[in-house]
C-alpha positions as CSV (number, residue, x, y, z in Angstrom):
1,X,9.6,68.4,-38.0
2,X,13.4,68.9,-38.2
3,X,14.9,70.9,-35.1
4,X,18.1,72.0,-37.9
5,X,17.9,76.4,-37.4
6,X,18.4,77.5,-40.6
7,X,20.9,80.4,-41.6
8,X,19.5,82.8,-43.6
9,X,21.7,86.2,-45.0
10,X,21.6,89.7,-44.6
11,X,24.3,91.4,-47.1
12,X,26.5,88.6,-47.5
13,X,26.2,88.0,-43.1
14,X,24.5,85.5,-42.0
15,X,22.3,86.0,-39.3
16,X,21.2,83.5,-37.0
17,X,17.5,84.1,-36.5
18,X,15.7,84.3,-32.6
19,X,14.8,81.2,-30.8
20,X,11.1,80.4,-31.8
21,X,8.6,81.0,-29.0
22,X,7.6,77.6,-26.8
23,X,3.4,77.6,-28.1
24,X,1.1,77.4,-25.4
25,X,1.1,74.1,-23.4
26,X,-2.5,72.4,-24.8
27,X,-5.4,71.7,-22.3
28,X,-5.4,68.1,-23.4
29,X,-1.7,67.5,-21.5
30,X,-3.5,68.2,-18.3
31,X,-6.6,65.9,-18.6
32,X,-3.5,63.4,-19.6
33,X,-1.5,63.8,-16.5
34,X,-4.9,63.6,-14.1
35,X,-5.9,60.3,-15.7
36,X,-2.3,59.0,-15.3
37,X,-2.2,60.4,-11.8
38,X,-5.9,58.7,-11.0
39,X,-4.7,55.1,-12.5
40,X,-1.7,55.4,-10.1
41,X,-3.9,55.9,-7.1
42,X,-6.0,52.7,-8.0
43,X,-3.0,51.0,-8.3
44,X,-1.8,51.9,-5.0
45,X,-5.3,50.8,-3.6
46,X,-5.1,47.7,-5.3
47,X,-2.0,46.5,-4.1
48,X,-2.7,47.5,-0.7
49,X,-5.7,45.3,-0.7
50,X,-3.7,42.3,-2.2
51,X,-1.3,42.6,0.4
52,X,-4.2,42.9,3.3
53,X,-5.3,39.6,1.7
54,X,-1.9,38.1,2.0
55,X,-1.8,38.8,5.1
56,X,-5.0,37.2,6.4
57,X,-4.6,34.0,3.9
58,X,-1.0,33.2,5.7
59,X,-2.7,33.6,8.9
60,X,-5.5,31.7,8.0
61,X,-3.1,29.2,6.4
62,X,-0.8,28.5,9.8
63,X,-4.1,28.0,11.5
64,X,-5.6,25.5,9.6
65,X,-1.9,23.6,9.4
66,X,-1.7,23.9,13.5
67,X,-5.0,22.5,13.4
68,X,-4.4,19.7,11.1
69,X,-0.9,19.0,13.3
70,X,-3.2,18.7,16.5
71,X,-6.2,16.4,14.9
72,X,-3.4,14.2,13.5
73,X,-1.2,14.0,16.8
74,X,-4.1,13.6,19.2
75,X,-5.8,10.6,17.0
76,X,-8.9,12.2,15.5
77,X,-8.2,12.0,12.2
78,X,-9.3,8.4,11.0
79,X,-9.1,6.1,14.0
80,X,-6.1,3.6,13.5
81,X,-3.6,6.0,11.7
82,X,-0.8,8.4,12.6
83,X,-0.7,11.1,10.0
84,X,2.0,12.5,11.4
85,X,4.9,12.7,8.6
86,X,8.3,14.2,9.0
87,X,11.4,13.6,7.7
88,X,13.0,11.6,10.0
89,X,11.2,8.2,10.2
90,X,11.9,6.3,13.7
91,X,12.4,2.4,12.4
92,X,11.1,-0.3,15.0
93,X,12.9,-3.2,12.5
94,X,13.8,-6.1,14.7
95,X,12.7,-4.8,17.7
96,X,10.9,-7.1,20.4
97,X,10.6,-7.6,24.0
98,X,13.6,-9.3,25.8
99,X,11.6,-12.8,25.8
100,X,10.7,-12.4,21.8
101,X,12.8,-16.0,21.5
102,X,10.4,-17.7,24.0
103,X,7.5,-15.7,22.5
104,X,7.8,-16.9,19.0
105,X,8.6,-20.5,20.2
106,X,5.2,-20.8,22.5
107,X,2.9,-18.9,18.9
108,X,0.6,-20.6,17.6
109,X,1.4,-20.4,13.8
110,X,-1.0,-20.0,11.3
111,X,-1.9,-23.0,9.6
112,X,-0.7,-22.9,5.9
113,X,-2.4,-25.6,4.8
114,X,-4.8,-25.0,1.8
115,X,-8.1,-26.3,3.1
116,X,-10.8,-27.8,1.2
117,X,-12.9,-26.3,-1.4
118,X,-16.5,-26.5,-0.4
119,X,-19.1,-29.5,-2.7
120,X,-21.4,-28.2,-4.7
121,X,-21.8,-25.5,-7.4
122,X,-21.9,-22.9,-4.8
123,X,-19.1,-21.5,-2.2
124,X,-20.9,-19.3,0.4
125,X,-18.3,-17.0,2.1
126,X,-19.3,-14.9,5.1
127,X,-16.8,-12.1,6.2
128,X,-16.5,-9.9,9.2
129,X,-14.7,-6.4,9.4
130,X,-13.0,-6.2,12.7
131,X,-11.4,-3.7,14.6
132,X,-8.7,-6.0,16.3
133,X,-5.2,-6.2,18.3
134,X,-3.5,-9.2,17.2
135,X,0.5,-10.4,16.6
136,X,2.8,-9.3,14.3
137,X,6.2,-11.1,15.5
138,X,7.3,-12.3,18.8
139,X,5.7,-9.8,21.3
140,X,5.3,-7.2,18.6
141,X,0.8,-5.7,18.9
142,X,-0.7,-4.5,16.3
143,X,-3.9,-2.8,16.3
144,X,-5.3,-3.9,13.1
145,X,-8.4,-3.4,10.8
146,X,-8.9,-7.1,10.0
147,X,-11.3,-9.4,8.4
148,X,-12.3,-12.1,11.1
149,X,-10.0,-14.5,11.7
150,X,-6.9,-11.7,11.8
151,X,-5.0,-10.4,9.3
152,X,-4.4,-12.3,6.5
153,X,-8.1,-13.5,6.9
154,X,-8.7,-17.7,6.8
155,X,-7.7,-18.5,3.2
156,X,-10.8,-19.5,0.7
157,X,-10.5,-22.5,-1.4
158,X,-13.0,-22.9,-4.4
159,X,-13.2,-24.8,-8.1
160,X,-12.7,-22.9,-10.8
161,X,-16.6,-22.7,-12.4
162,X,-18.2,-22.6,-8.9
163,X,-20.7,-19.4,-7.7
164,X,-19.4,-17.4,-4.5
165,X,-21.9,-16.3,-2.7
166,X,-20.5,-13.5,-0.4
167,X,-21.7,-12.0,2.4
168,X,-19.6,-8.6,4.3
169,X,-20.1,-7.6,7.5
170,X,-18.8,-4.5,8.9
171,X,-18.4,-4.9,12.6
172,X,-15.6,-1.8,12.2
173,X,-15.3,2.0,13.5
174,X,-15.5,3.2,10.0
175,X,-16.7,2.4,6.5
176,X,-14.8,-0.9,4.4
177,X,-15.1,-3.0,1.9
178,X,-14.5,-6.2,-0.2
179,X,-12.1,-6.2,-3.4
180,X,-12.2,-10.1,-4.9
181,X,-9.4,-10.0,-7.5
182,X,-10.6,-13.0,-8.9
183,X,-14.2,-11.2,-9.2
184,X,-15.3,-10.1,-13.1
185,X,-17.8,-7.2,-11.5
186,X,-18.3,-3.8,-11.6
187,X,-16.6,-2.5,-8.6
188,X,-18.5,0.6,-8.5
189,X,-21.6,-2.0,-7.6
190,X,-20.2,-5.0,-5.6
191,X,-16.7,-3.1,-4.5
192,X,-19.1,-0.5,-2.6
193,X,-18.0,1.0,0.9
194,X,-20.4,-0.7,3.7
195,X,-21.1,1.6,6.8
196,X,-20.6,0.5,10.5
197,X,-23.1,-2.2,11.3
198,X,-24.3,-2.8,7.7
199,X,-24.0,-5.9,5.0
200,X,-23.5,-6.2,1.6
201,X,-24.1,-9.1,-0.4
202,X,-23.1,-10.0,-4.5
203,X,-22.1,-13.3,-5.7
204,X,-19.5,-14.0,-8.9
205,X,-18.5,-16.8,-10.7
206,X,-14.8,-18.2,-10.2
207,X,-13.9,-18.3,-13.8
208,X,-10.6,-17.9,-13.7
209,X,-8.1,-20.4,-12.1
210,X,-5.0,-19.1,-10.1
211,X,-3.8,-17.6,-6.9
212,X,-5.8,-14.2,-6.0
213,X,-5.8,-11.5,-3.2
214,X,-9.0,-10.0,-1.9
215,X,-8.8,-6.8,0.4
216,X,-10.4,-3.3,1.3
217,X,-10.8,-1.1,-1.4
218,X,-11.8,2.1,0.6
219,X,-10.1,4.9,0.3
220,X,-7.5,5.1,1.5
221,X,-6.5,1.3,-0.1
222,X,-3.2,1.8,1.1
223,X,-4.4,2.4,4.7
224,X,-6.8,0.0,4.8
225,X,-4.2,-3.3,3.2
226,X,-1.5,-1.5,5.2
227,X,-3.9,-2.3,8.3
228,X,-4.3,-6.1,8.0
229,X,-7.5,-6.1,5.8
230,X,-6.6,-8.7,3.2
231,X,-6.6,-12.4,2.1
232,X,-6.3,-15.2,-0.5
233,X,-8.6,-17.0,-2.2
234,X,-7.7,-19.9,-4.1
235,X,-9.5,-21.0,-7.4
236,X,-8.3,-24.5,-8.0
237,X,-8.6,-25.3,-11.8
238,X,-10.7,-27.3,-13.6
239,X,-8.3,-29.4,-15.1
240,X,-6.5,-31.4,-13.1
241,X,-2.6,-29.8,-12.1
242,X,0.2,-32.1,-11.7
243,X,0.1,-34.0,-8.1
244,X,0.9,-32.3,-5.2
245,X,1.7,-34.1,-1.5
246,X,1.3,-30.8,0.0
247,X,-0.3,-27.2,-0.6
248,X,0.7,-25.1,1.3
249,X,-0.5,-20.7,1.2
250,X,1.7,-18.1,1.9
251,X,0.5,-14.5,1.9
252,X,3.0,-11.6,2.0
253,X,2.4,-8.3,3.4
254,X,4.5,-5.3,4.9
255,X,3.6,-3.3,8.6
256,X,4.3,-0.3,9.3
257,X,4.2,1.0,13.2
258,X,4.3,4.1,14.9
259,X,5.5,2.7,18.0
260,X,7.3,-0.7,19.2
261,X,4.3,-2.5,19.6
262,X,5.2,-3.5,23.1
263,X,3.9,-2.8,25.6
264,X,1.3,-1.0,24.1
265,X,-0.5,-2.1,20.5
266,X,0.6,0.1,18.0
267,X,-1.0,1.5,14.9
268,X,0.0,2.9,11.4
269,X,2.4,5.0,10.5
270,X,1.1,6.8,7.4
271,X,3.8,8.6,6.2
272,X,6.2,5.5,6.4
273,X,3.4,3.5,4.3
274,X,3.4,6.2,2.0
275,X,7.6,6.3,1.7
276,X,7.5,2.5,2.0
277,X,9.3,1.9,4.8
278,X,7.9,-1.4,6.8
279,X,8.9,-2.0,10.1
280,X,7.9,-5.7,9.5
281,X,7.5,-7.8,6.3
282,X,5.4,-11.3,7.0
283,X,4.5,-14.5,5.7
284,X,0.9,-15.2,6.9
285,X,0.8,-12.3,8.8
286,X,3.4,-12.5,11.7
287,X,7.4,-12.2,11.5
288,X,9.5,-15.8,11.4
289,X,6.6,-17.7,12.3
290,X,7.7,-21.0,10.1
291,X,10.9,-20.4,11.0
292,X,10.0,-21.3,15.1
293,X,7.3,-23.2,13.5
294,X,8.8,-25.4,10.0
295,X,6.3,-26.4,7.5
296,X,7.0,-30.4,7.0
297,X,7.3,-32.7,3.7
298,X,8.9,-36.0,3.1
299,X,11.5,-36.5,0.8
300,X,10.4,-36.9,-2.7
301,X,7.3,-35.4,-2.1
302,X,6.2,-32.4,-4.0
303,X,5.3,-29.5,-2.4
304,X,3.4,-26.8,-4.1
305,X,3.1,-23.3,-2.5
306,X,0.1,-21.3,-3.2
307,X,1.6,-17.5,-2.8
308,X,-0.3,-14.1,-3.0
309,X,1.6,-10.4,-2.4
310,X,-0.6,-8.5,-0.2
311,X,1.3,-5.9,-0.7
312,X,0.2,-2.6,-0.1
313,X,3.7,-2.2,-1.9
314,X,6.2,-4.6,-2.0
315,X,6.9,-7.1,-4.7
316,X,7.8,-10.4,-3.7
317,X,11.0,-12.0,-5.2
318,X,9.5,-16.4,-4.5
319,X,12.8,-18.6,-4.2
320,X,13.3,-21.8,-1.9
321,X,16.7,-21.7,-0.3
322,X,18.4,-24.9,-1.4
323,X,16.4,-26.1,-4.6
324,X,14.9,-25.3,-7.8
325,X,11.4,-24.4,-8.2
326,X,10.7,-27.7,-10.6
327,X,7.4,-25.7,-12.0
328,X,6.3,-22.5,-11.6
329,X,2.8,-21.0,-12.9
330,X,3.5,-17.2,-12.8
331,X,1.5,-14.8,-11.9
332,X,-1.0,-17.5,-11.6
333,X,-1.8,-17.8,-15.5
334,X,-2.5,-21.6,-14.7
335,X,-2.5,-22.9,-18.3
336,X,1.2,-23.0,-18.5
337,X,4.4,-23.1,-16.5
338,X,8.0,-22.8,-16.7
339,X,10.5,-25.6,-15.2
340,X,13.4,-25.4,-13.4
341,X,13.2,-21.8,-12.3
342,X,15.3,-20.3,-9.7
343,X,13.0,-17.2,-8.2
344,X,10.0,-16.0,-9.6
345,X,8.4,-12.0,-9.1
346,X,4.8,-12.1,-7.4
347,X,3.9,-8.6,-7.4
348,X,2.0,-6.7,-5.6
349,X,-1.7,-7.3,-5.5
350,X,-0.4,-10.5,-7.3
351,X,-0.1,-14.2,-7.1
352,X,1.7,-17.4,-8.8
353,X,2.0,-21.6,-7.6
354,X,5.4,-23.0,-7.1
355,X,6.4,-26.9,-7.1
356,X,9.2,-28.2,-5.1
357,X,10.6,-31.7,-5.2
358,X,13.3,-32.4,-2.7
359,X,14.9,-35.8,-2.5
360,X,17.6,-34.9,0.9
361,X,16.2,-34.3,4.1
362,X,17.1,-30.6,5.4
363,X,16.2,-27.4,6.3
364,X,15.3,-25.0,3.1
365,X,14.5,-21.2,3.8
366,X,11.3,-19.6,1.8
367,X,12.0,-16.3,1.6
368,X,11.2,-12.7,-0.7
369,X,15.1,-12.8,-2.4
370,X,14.8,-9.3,-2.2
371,X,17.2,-9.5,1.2
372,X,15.6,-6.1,3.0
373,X,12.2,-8.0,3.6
374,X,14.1,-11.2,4.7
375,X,15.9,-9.4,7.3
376,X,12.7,-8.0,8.6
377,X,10.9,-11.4,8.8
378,X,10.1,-13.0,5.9
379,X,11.7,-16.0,6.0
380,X,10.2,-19.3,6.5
381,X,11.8,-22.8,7.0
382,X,10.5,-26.1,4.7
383,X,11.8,-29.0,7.0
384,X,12.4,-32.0,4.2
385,X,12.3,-35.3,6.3
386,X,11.4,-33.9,10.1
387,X,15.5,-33.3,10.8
388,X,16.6,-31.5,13.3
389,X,17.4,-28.1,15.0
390,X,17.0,-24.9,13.0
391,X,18.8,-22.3,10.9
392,X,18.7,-18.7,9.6
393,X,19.1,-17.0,6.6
């Protein structure tokens, strides 16, 4: 309806008429202003409760975060692991008691050697899970979850074609496991966690011929590899390689420490596994130890190194210091290889064979090329021709 007044005329005037009379307000207006006003009071209500519930769900929150802060600081939440975090990582790189020279000089290295494969058409392998203190680098403890034998485990030779028959023990604190990547099985059968004090048996064939890693597959992997619970196997193929004078294996793998390791053993540091920040990387398990300790070869001979990246994370970057690698079989696909190649990736969880062929006696460095993990111990010397003294690199 137009609001306009209208002019109407008396005798030629025009008269402006009265202002029309407001009607009566309507009974419906007030039923709509009690229903607003009765929606508002529900909303009041309403929030207030939200807000009560915020209330109660922080606190509840800062309790359960103070309580996870002191299970992880006093130990209790899986036995060999500091959950601790933060953003400042202490680093322990490097860092050994004042006699770490005379320490790594009097360690027994582990032997490299690839030892036999087993006659027969069946390789029977027994492990044992261990809950174990052993040697990272000169006067460096560790207090590792380790297959028997320490961390890597003793390497397993076998011929491509021939039944392993495996047997896991679990002598541990908590639950572990068995992850053959040279296995063709369902994991969700063989790959199963064992409890404290039990066994688990399966058996595969070694079909496939290369350089392979075996580890934990519990949960957390990364945890359980990051604690020493991994190894090689070897499946040598059926077809005969090229000659070899030597075979030697060399597995990679990263620590990380939430203390010194000296005086007292030290374990994991989650959160620097987890931001991939080692303290140590190894060959075999222990800082420099070929370096104190030289593998040997003859001129002329060829030397083939059998390699396998533990991991958890790290690549390795292969490259002898001083040569060529004359064949390389990478990433272990044994039926071909590349000549005359400088460095070759193993990655993680991977594996490849190397030749070397060196004619002059000398010192030649083994080491990851990616320079971080060299300065953090893994480095290894190949001593051509028993000269000698040592170096670095």
């Amino acid at each position: 309806m137009s609001t306009t007044l209208e002019r109407t005329s008396v005798n030629g005037a025009a008269r402006i008429p009265p202002p029309r009379s407001r009607p009566p307000q309507r009974q419906s207006d007030g039923g709509y202003w009690a229903a607003v006003s009765l929606l508002l009071g529900l909303l009041v209500a309403v929030l207030g409760a939200v807000a009560i519930w915020l209330g109660f769900s922080a606190h509840d929150a800062r309790n359960d975060a103070n309580k996870a802060a002191k299970a992880a600081a006093s130990g209790t939440a899986t036995p060999g692991m500091n959950m601790s975090g933060g953003s400042d990582l202490q680093s322990f790189a490097g860092q050994g008691p004042a006699n770490a020279a005379a320490l790594a000089k009097s360690h027994v290295p582990m032997n490299a050697t690839l030892p036999p494969a087993p006659a027969g058409p069946v390789a029977r392998v027994h492990l044992t899970l261990i809950d174990k203190t052993i040697e990272i680098a000169p006067g460096v403890k560790y207090a590792a979850w380790a297959f028997s034998g320490g961390a890597p485990a003793p390497f397993i030779h076998v011929r491509q074609g021939q039944k392993v028959e495996l047997t896991l023990t679990n002598k541990g604190a908590i639950p572990h496991s068995v992850d053959f990547h040279a296995a063709r099985i369902a994991p969700n059968v063989a790959f199963k966690d064992v409890p404290p004090g039990g066994s688990v048996h399966y058996s595969f064939v070694a079909n496939d011929p290369g350089a392979f890693m075996f580890h934990c597959g519990t949960k957390p992997v990364l945890a359980h590899i990051a604690n020493g619970m991994y190894g090689a196997i070897i499946v040598e193929p059926r077809a005969p390689l090229p000659h070899a004078d030597k075979n030697y294996v060399l597995v990679a793998s990263e620590w990380y420490l939430d203390s010194p390791g000296f005086p007292k053993p030290a374990n994991l540091d989650m959160a620097k596994a987890q931001r991939q920040e080692p303290d140590w990387v190894t060959w075999n398990g222990y800082a420099g130890q070929y370096v104190a300790h030289p593998l040997p070869a003859n001129p002329g001979e060829t030397v083939r190194f059998w390699v396998v990246d533990a991991g958890p994370s790290f690549d390795t970057d292969f490259h002898v210091v001083g040569t060529i690698l004359n064949r390389a079989w990478v990433n272990a696909d044994m039926t071909q290889f590349q000549r005359n190649v400088q460095t070759v990736l193993v990655p993680a969880g991977g594996g490849g064979v190397f030749d070397v062929k060196i004619d002059q006696p000398g010192l030649y460095p083994f080491v990851s090329h990616s320079f971080a993990a060299v300065d953090q111990g893994q480095v290894g010397l190949l001593n051509v021709g028993d000269v000698k003294g040592t170096m670095s690199h």
